[in-house]
C-alpha positions as CSV (number, residue, x, y, z in Angstrom):
1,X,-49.0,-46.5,-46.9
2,X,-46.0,-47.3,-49.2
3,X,-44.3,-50.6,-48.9
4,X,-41.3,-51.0,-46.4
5,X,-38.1,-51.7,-47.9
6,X,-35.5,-53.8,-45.7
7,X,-32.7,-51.6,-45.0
8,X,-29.5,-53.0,-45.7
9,X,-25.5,-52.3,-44.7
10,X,-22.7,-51.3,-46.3
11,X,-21.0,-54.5,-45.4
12,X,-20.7,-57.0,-43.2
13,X,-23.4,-55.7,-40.9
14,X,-24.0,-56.0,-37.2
15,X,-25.4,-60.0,-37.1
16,X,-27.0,-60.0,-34.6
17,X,-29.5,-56.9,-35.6
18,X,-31.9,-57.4,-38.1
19,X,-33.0,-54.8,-39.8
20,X,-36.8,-56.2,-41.3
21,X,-38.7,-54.0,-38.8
22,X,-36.8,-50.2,-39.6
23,X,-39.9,-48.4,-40.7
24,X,-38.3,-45.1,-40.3
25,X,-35.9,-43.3,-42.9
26,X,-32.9,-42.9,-42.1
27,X,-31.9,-39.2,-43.9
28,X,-28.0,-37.6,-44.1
29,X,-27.3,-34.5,-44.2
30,X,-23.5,-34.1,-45.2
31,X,-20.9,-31.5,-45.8
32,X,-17.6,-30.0,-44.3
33,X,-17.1,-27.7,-41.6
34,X,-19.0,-24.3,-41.1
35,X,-21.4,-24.9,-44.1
36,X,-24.7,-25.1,-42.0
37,X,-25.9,-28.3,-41.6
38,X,-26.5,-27.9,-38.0
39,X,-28.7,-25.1,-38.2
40,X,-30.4,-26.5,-41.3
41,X,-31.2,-29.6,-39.4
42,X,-32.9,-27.9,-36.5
43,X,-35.0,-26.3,-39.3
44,X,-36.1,-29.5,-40.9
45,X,-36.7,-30.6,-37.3
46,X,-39.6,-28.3,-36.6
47,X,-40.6,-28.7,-40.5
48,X,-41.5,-32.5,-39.8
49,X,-42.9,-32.3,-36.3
50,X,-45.6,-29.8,-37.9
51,X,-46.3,-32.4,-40.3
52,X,-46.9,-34.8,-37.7
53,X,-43.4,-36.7,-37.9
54,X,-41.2,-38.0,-34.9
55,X,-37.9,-37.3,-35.7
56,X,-35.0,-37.9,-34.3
57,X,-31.5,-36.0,-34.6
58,X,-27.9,-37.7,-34.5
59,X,-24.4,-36.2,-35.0
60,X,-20.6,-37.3,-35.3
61,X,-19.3,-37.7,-31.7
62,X,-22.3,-37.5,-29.8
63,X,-22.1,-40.9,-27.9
64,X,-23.0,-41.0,-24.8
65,X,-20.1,-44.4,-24.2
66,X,-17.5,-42.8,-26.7
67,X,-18.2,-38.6,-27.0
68,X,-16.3,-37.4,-24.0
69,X,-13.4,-39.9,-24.8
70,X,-12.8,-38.8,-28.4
71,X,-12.5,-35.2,-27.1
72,X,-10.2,-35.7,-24.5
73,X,-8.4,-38.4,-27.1
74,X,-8.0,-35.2,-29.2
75,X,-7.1,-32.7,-26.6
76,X,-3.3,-33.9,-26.7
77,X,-3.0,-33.4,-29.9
78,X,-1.2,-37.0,-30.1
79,X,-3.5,-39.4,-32.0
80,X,-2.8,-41.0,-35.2
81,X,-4.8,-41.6,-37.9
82,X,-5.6,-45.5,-37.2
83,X,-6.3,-44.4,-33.1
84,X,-8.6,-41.3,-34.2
85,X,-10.6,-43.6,-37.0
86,X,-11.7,-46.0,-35.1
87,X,-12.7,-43.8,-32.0
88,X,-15.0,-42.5,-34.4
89,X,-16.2,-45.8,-35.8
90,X,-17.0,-46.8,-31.9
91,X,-18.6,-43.8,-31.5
92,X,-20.4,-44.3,-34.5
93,X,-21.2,-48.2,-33.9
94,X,-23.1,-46.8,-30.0
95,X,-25.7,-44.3,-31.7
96,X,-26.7,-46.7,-34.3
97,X,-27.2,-49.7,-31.5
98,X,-28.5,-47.2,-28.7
99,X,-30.3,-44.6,-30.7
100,X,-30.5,-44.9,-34.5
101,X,-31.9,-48.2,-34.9
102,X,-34.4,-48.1,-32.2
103,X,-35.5,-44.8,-33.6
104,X,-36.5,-46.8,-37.0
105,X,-37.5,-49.6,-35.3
106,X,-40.1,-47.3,-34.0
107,X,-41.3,-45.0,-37.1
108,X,-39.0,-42.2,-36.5
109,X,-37.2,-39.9,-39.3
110,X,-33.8,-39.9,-38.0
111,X,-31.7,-36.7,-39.3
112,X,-28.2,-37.4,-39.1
113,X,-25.6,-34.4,-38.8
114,X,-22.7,-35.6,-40.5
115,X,-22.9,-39.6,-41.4
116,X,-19.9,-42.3,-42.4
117,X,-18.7,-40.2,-44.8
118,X,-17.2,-37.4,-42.7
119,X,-14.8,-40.0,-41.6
120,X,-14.0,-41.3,-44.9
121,X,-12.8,-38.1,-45.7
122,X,-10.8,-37.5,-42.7
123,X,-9.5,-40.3,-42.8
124,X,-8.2,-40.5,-46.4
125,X,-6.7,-37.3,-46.0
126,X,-4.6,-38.4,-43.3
127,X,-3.1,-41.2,-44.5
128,X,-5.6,-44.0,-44.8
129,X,-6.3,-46.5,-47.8
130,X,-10.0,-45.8,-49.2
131,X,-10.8,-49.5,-49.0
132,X,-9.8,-49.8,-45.3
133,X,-11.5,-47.0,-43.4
134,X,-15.0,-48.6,-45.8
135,X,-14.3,-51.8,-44.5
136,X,-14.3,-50.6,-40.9
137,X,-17.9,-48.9,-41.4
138,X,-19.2,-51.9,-43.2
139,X,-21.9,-52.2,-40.1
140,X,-23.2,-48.8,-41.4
141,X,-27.0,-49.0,-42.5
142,X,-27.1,-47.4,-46.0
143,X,-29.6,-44.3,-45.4
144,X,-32.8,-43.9,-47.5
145,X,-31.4,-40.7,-48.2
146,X,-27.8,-38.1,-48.4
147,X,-27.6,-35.0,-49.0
148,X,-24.8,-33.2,-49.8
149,X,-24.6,-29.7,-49.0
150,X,-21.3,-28.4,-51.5
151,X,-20.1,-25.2,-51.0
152,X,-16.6,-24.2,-52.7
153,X,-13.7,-23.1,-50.9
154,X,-14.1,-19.1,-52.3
155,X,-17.2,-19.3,-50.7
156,X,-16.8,-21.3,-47.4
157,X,-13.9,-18.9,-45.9
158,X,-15.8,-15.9,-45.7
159,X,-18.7,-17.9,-43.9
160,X,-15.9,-19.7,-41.6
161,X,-14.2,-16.4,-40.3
162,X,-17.4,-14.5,-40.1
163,X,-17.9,-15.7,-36.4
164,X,-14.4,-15.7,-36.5
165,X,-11.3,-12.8,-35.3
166,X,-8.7,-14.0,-37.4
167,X,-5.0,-13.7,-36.5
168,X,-1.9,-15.2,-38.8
169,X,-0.8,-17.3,-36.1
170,X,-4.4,-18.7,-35.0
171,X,-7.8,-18.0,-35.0
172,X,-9.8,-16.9,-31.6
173,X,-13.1,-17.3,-31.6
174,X,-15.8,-14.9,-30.4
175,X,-15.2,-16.7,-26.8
176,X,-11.5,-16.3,-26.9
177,X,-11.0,-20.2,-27.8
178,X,-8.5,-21.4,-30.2
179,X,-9.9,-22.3,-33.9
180,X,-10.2,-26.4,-33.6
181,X,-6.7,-27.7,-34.3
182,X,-8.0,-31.3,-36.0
183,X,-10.5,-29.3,-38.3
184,X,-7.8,-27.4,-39.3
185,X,-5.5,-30.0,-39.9
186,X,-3.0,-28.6,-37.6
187,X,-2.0,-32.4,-37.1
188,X,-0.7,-33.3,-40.6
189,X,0.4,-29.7,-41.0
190,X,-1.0,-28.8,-44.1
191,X,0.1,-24.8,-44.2
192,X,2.2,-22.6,-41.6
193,X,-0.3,-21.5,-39.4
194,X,-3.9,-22.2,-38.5
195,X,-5.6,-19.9,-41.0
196,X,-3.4,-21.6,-44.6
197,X,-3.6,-25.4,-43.2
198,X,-7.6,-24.6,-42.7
199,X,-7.8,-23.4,-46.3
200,X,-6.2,-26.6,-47.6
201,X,-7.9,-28.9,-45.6
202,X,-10.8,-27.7,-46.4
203,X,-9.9,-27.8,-49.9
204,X,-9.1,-31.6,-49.7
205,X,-12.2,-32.4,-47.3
206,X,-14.5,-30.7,-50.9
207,X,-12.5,-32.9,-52.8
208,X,-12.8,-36.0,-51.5
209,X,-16.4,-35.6,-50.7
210,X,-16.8,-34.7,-54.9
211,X,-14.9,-38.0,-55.5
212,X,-17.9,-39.9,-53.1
213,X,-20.9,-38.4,-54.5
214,X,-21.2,-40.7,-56.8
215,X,-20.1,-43.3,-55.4
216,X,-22.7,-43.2,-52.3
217,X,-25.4,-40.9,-54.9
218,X,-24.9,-37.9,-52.7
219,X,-27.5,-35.5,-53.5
220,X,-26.0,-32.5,-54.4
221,X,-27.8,-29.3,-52.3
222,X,-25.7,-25.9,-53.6
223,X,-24.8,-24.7,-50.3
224,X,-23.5,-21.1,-51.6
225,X,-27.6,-20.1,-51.9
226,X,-29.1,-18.2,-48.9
227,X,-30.3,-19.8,-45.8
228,X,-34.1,-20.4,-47.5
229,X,-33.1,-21.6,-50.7
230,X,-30.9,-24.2,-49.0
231,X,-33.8,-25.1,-46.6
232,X,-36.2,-24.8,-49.3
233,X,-34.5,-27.2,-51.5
234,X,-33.4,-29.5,-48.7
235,X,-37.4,-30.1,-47.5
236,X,-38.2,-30.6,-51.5
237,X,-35.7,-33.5,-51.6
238,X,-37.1,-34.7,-48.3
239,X,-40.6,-35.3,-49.4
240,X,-40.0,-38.1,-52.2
241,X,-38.6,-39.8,-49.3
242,X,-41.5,-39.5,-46.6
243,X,-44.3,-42.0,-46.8
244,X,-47.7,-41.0,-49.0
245,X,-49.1,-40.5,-45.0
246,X,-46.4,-38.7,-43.9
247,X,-46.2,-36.3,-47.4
């Protein structure tokens, strides 16, 4: 078995958890909205389990303490950018108490549906100072592992409105629910309707996460290939990061 590294944060920490005893890997899997991460994840779920892993799946909002709250937070439509940013970081501060860390503590692979760095870029876009919303995460654990699954904006509409009936004025989905107003940007009012302020979000969500990949060594996983070549390079990258027992 390879050695254990101590896992470290990005700043300050949470004191009183110590982080000698995380045996697991902690691995992010990033990228903006309708690009596939969700469904890749469930993939590389059942991938690891057949290999004899116990993994573990985590994703933005998902709190049990904080989930419910941020969606009915968002609902009205009123939040600003400080109020929104740290909803998430509470959110985010719950699962890596309650079910990250405990997860490494105990061996697990922990695959993480969106990470820090969603908010980041959310963040920055509305209005907030780069340093700030990094000093707020600084009790993130850095992960063993992130990638980055980049897909450019040519690309990523046709995949968004696929599952999509588009209309000028909104977007209806196949349910007859309005397209989600805060991942189009609705709230900073980036365009005239729903369809042109998703187009340039989205276009500043790519860009920002371009300007972090090096930054936080994103590994870069072109996410215009098909479903398999995605998945295929995704579990190639995994492996250097999976102990000699676990490879």
């Amino acid at each position: 078995m390879s050695l254990k590294k101590k896992k470290t944060f990005y700043g300050h920490g949470i004191p009183y958890l110590k982080t000698d005893d995380l045996t697991g890997k902690l691995i992010v899997i990033e990228g903006t909205d309708g690009v596939g991460r969700s469904t890749q994840i469930e993939e590389l779920r059942k991938w690891l389990e057949v290999r004899g892993c116990g993994v573990v799946t985590t994703g933005w909002t998902r709190s049990p303490l904080m989930g419910q709250t941020i969606e009915e937070a968002k609902s009205g439509h009123t939040l600003n950018m400080n109020t929104l940013s740290l909803l998430y970081a509470a959110d985010f501060a719950d699962r890596l108490e309650q079910e990250i860390i405990p997860a490494l503590r105990s061996g697990f692979i922990v695959l993480a549906d969106r990470y820090i760095y969603t908010v980041f870029a959310r963040s920055v876009i509305r209005g907030a100072d780069r340093s700030w919303i990094r000093k707020v995460f600084g009790f993130a654990l850095v992960p063993d592992a992130v990638f980055y699954m980049r897909i450019g904006i040519e690309d990523l509409i046709p995949r968004a409105i696929t599952s999509q009936t588009l209309h000028k004025r909104y977007w209806v989905d196949q349910s007859g629910e309005g397209m989600d107003y805060w991942e189009s940007g609705m709230d900073i009012r980036l365009g005239d309707d729903f369809y042109d302020s998703f187009v340039e979000y989205q276009k500043r969500i790519l860009k920002e996460f371009d300007r972090m990949t090096p930054e936080f060594h994103f590994q870069v996983v072109d996410a215009a290939k098909t479903f398999e070549e995605i998945n295929r390079e995704l579990k190639q990258g995994m492996l250097g990061y999976l102990d000699d027992d676990e490879a």
